[in-house]
C-alpha positions as CSV (number, residue, x, y, z in Angstrom):
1,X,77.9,246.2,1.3
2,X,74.5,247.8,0.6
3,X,72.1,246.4,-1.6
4,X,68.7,247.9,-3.7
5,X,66.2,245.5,-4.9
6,X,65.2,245.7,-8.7
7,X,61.5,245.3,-9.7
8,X,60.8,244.7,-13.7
9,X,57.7,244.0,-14.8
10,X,58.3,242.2,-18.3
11,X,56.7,240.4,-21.2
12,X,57.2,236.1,-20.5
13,X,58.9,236.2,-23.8
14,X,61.5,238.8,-22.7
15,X,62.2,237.4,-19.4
16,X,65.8,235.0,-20.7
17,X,66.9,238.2,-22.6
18,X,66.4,240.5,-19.6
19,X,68.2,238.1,-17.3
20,X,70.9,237.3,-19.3
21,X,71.4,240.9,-20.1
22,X,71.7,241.8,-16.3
23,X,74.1,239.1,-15.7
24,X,76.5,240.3,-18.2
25,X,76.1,243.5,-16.1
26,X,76.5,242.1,-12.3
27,X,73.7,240.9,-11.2
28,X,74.3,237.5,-9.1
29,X,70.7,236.2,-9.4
30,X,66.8,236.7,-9.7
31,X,63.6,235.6,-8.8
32,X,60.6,234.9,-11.2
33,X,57.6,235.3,-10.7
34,X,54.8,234.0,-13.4
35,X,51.5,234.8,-14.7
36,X,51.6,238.6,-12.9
37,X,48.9,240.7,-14.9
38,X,49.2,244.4,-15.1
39,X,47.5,247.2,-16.7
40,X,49.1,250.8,-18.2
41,X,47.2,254.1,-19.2
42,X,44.8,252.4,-21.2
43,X,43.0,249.2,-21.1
44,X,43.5,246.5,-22.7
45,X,41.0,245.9,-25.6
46,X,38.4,242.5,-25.2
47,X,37.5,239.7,-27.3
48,X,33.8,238.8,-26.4
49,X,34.6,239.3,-22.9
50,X,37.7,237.8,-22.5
51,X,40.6,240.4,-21.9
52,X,43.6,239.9,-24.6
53,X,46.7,240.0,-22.8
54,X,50.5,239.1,-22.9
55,X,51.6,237.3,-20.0
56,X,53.9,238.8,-17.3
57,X,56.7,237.8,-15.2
58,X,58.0,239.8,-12.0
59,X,61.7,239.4,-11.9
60,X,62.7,240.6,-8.5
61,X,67.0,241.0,-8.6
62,X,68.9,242.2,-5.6
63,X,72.1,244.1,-7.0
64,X,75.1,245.5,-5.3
65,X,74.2,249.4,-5.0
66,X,77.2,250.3,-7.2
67,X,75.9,248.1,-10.5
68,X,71.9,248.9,-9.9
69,X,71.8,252.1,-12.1
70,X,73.9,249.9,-14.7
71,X,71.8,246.5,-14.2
72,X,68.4,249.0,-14.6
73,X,69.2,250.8,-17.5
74,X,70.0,247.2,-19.5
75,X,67.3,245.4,-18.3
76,X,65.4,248.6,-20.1
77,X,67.5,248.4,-23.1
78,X,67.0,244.9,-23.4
79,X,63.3,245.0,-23.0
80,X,62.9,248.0,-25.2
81,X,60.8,249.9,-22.3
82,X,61.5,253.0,-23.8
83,X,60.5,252.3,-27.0
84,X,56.5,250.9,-26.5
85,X,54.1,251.8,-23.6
86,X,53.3,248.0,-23.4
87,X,56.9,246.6,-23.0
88,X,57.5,247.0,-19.1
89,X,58.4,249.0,-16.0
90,X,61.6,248.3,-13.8
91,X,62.2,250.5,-10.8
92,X,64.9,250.2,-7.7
93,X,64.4,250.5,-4.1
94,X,66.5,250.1,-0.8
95,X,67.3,247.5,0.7
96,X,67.8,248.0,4.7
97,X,69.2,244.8,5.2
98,X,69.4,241.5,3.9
99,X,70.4,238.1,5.4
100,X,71.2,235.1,2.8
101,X,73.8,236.8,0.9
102,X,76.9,235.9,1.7
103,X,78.0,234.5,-1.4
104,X,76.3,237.2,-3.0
105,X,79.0,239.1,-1.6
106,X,81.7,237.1,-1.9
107,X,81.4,237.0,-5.4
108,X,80.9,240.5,-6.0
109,X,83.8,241.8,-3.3
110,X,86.5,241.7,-6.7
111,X,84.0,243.9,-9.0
112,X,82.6,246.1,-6.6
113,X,85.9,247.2,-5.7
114,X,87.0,247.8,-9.5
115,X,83.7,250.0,-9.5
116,X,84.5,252.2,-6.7
């Protein structure tokens, strides 16, 4: 089984929505990462010196390489990246290998094989 790792950047306040939303798609799992701060083509505007920004999360998913395309484009969807510059980025890379995932795979034996 080959795997690609998902990389979203979201709003804190989107992070449940975006998770549940890639479940219903596949996705076994995720890691969270809090308080990431990020900037996009412009800057964000100050308050007397103190920059006004939402807070972030990094959710880092590892997906099954036949559900990433499908996992992405929802976690878009449900973050509405398309629809504001500010909402978030995801992207997909490979994933050589990957130890730690053998119920991973168990679990998604059954749907990967529907998929193919």
């Amino acid at each position: 089984m080959h795997f690609k790792l998902i990389i979203a950047f979201v709003d804190s306040n989107k992070t449940e929505l975006i998770l549940e939303a890639a479940r219903d798609k596949g996705a076994t799992g995720s890691t969270i990462i809090s308080q990431a701060r990020g900037e996009g083509l412009k800057h964000n505007k100050t308050f007397l010196g103190l920059n006004i920004e939402t807070p972030r999360d990094v959710l880092l998913l590892l997906v099954e390489q036949h559900l990433s395309r499908d996992i992405l484009e929802i976690i878009a969807q449900a973050g509405d990246f398309e629809c504001n510059a500010q909402e978030g980025i995801a992207f997909q890379i490979d994933v050589e290998d990957a130890l730690g995932v053998v119920h991973q795979i168990q679990a998604l034996t059954h749907t990967v094989e529907e998929k193919i």
